[in-house]
DRENDO-1510 file (C-alpha; in Angstrom, 1 decimal, always signed):
<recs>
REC; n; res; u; v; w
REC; 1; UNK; -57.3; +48.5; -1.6 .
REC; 2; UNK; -55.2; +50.4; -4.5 .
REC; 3; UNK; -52.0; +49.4; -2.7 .
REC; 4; UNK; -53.4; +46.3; -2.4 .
REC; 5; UNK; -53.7; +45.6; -5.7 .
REC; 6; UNK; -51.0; +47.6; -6.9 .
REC; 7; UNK; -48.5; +45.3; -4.6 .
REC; 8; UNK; -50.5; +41.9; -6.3 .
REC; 9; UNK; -50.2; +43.2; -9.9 .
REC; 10; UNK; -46.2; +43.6; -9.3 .
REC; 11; UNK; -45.7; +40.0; -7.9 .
REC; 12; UNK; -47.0; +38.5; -10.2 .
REC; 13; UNK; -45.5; +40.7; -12.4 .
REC; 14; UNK; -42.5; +40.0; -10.8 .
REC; 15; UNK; -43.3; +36.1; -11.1 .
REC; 16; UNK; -43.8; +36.4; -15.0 .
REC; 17; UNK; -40.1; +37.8; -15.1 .
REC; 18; UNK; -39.0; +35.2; -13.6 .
REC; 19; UNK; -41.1; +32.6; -15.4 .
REC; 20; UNK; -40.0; +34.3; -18.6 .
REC; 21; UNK; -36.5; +34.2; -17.9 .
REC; 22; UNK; -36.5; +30.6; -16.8 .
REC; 23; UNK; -38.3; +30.1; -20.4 .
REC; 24; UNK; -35.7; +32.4; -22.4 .
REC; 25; UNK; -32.8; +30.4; -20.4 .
REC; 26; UNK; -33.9; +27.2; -21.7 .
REC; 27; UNK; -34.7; +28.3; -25.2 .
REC; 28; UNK; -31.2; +29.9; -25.4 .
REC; 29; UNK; -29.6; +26.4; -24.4 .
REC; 30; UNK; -31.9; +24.7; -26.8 .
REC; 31; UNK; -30.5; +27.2; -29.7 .
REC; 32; UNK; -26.9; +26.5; -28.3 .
REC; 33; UNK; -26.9; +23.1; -28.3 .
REC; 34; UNK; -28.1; +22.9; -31.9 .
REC; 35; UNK; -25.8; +25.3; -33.1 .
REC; 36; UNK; -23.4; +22.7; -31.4 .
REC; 37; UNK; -25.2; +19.7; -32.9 .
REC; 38; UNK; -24.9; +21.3; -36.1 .
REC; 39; UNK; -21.2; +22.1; -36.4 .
REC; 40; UNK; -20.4; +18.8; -35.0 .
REC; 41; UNK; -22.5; +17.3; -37.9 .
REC; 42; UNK; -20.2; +19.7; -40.7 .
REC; 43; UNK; -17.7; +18.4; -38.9 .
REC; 44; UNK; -18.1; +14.9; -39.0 .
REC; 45; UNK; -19.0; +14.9; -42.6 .
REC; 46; UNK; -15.6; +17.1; -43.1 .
REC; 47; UNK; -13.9; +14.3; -41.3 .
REC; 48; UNK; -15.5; +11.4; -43.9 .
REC; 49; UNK; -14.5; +13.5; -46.9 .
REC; 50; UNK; -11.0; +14.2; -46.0 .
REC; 51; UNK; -10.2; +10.4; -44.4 .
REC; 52; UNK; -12.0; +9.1; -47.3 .
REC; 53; UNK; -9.6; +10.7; -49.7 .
REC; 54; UNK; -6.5; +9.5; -47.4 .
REC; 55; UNK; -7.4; +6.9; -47.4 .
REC; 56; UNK; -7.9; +5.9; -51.7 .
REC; 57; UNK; -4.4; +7.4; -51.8 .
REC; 58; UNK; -2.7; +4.8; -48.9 .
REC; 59; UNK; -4.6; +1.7; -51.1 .
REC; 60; UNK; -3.5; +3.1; -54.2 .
REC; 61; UNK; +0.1; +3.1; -53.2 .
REC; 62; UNK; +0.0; +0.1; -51.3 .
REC; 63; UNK; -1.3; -1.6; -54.6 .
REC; 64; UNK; +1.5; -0.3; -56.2 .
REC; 65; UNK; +4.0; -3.6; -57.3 .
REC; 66; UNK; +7.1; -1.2; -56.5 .
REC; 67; UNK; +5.2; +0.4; -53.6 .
REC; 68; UNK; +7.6; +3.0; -51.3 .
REC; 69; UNK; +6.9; +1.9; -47.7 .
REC; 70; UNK; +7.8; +6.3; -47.2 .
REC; 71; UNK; +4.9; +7.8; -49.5 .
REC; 72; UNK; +2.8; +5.2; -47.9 .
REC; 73; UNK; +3.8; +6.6; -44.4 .
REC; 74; UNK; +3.9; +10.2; -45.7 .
REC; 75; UNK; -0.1; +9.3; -46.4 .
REC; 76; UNK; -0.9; +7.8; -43.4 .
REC; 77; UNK; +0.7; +10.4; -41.3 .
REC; 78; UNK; -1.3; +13.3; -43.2 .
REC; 79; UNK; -4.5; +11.1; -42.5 .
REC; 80; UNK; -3.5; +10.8; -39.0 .
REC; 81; UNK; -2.7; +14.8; -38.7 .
REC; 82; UNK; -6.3; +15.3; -40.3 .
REC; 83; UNK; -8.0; +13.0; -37.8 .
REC; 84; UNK; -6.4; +14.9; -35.0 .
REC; 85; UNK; -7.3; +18.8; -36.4 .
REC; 86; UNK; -10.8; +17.4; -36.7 .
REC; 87; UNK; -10.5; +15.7; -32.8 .
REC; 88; UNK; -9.2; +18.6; -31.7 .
REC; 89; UNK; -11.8; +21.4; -32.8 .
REC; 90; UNK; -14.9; +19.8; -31.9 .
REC; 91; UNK; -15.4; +21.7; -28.4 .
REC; 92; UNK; -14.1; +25.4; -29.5 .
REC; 93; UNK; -15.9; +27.7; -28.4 .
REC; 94; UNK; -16.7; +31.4; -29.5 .
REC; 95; UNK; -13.4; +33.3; -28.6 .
REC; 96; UNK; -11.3; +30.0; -28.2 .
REC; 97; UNK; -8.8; +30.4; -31.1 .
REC; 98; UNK; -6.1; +30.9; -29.0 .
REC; 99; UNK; -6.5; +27.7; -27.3 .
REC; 100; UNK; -6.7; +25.9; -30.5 .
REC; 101; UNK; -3.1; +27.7; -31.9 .
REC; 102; UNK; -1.7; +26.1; -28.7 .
REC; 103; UNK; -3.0; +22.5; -29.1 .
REC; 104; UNK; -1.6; +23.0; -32.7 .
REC; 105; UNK; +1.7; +24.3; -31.4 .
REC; 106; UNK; +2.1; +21.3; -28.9 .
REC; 107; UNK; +1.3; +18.9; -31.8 .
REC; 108; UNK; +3.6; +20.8; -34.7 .
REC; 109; UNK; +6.3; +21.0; -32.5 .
REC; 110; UNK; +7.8; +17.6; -32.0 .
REC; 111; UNK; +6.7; +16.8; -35.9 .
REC; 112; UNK; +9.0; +19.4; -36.9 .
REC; 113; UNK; +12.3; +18.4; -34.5 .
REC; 114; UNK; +11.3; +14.8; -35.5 .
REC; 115; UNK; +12.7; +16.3; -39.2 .
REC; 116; UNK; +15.5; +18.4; -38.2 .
REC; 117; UNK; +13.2; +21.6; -38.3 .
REC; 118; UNK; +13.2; +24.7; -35.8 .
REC; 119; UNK; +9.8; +26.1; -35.1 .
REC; 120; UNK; +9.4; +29.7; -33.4 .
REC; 121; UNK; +6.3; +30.8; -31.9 .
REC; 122; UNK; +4.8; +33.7; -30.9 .
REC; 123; UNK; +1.5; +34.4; -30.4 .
REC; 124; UNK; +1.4; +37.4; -28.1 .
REC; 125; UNK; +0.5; +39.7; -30.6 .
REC; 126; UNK; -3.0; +38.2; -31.5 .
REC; 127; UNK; -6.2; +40.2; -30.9 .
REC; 128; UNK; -9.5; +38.4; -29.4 .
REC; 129; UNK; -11.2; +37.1; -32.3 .
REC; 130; UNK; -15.0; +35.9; -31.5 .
REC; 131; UNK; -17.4; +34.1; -34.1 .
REC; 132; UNK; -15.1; +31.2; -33.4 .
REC; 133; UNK; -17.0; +28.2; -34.3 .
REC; 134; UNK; -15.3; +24.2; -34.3 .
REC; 135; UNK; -15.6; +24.5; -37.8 .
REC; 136; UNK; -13.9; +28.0; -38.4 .
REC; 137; UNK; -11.3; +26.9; -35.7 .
REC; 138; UNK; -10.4; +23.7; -38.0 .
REC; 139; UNK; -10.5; +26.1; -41.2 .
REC; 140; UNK; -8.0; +28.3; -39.8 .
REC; 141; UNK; -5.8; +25.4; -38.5 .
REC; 142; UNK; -6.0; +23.5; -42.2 .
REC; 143; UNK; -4.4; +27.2; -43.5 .
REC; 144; UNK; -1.3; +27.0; -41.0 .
REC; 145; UNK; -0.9; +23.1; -41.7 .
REC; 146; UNK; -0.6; +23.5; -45.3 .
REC; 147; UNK; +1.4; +26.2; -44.9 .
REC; 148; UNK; +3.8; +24.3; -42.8 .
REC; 149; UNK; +3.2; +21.1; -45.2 .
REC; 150; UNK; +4.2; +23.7; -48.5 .
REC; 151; UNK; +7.3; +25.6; -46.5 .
REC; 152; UNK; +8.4; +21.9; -45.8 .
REC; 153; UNK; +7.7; +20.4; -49.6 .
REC; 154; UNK; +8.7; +23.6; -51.5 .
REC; 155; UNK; +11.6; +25.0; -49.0 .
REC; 156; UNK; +13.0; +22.9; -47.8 .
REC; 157; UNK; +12.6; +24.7; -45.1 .
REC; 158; UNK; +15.0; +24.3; -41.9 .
REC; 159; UNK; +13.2; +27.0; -39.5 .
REC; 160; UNK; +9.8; +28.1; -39.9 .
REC; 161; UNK; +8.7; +31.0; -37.6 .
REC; 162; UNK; +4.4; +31.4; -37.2 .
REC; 163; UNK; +3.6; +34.5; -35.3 .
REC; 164; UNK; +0.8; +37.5; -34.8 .
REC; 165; UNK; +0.3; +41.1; -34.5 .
REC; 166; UNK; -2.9; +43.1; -34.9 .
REC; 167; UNK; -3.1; +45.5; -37.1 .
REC; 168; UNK; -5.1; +49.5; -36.3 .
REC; 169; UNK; -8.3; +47.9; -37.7 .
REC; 170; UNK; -8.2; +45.2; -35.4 .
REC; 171; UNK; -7.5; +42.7; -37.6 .
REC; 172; UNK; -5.1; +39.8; -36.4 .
REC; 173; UNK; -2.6; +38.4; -38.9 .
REC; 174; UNK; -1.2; +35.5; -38.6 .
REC; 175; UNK; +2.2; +34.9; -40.4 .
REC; 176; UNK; +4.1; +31.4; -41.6 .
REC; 177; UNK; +7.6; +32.6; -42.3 .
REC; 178; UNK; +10.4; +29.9; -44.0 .
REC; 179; UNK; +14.0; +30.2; -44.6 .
REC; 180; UNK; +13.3; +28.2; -47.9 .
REC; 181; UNK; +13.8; +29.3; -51.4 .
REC; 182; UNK; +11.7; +32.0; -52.4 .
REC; 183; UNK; +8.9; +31.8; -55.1 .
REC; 184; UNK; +8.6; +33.7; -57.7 .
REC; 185; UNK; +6.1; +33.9; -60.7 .
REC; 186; UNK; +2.9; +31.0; -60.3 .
REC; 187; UNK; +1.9; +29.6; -56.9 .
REC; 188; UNK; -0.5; +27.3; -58.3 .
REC; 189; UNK; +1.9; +24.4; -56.6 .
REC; 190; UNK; +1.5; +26.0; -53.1 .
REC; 191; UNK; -2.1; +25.7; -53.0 .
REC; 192; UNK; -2.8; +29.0; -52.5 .
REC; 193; UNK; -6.2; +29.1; -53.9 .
REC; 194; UNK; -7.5; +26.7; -51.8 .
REC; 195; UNK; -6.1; +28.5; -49.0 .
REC; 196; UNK; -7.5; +31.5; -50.2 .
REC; 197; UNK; -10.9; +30.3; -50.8 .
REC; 198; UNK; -11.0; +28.7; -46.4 .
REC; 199; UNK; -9.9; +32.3; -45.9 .
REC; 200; UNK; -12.9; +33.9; -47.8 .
REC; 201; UNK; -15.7; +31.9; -46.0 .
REC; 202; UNK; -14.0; +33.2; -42.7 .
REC; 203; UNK; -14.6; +37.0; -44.0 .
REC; 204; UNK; -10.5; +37.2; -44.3 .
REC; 205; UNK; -7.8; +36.6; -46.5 .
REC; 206; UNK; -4.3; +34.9; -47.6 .
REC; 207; UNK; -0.9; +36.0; -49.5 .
REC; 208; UNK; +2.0; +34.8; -50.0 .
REC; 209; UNK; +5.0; +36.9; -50.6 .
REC; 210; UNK; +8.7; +36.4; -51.3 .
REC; 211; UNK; +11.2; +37.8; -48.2 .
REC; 212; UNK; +14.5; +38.0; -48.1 .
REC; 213; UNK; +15.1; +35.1; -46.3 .
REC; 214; UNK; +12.6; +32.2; -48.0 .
REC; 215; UNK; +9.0; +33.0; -47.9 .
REC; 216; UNK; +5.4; +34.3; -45.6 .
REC; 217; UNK; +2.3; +33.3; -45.8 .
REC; 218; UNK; -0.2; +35.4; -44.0 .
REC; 219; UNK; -3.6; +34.9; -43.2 .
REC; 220; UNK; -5.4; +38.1; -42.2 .
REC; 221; UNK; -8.8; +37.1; -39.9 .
REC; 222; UNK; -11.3; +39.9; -38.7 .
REC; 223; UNK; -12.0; +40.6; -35.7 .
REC; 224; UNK; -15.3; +38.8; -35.5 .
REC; 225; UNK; -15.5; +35.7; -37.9 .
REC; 226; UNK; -17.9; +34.9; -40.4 .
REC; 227; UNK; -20.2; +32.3; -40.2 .
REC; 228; UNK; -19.5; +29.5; -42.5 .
REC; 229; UNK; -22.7; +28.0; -42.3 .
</recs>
């Protein structure tokens, strides 16, 4: 009779188990798919912002009785580039930086030739990075695009190089080099504080130094993002 009820007691203990784990499952989903819901929301309102402010600038110089069909392209393009970071974020997932850098690449690099500018690319060197959320993806990709946009405004730049390495922490750096003239003194014009601060919320940082050959940006990213939210 002990056996007896020692073999009852451990099915349905073992039935519990299982009913808890069914219960955990779905409660995990539940917690993932508002995580999602939530990020897609920051995101969304991200996108209103930023197209909203595009857009005031494209009326503005449209209205504009000399109005320069260029700076009115020049707007709509960096509304369009916007749209597309945004687009292009929204299913990341937690270690899925790298496949964000390459959708970046595969977008960067015919903008570039279109202007007679040589990109090099190597991302070999970057660590796994986890915490990656579709709003820290699009934070990080804003950083490289205005780096791009400043080595291509303040350079002119006619190759820009953006590679990785990690360092003995485990820290990935990411680095936007430009054969353009170097900088010395205030970088209030490169936007560096802006940069900086989209850096900050992701627990890393940004600089911007002077080489021999033009100028680097690097943004340094730990190992395991923070949360932005």
């Amino acid at each position: 009779e002990i056996d007896e009820a020692k073999e009852t007691l451990q099915e349905r203990l073992a039935q519990r188990e299982a009913e808890l784990a069914v219960l955990h499952e779905k409660e995990r989903s539940r917690a993932v798919a508002a995580v999602r819901d939530q990020e897609r929301q920051r995101l969304m309102h991200d996108l209103h912002d930023g197209l909203s402010g595009h857009l005031v600038s494209i009326i503005a110089l449209a209205e504009r009785k000399a109005a320069e069909p260029r700076s009115i392209e020049k707007a709509a393009r960096a509304a369009l580039e916007d749209l597309r970071l945004v687009i292009n974020s929204l299913d990341l997932g937690d270690r899925d930086l790298p496949l964000a850098l390459a959708g970046f690449r595969e977008r960067l690099g015919p903008q570039l030739r279109r202007i007679g500018i040589e990109l090099a690319w190597s991302m070999e060197g970057l660590p796994e990075i986890s915490g990656v959320t579709p709003t820290n993806a699009l934070a990080i990709l804003r950083i490289l695009q205005e780096a791009v946009t400043n080595a291509i405004k303040h350079g002119p730049a006619r190759r820009i190089s953006i590679s990785a390495s990690e360092d003995a922490e485990g820290w990935a750096a990411i680095r936007v080099d430009n054969d353009g003239r170097t900088m010395r003194g205030d970088d209030n014009g490169y936007g560096v504080a802006n940069m900086q601060r989209r850096a900050a919320q992701l627990g890393g940082s940004v600089s911007l130094d002077p080489t021999d050959q033009g100028m680097r940006l690097t943004l340094t990213l730990p190992a395991t993002l923070a949360n932005r939210g």
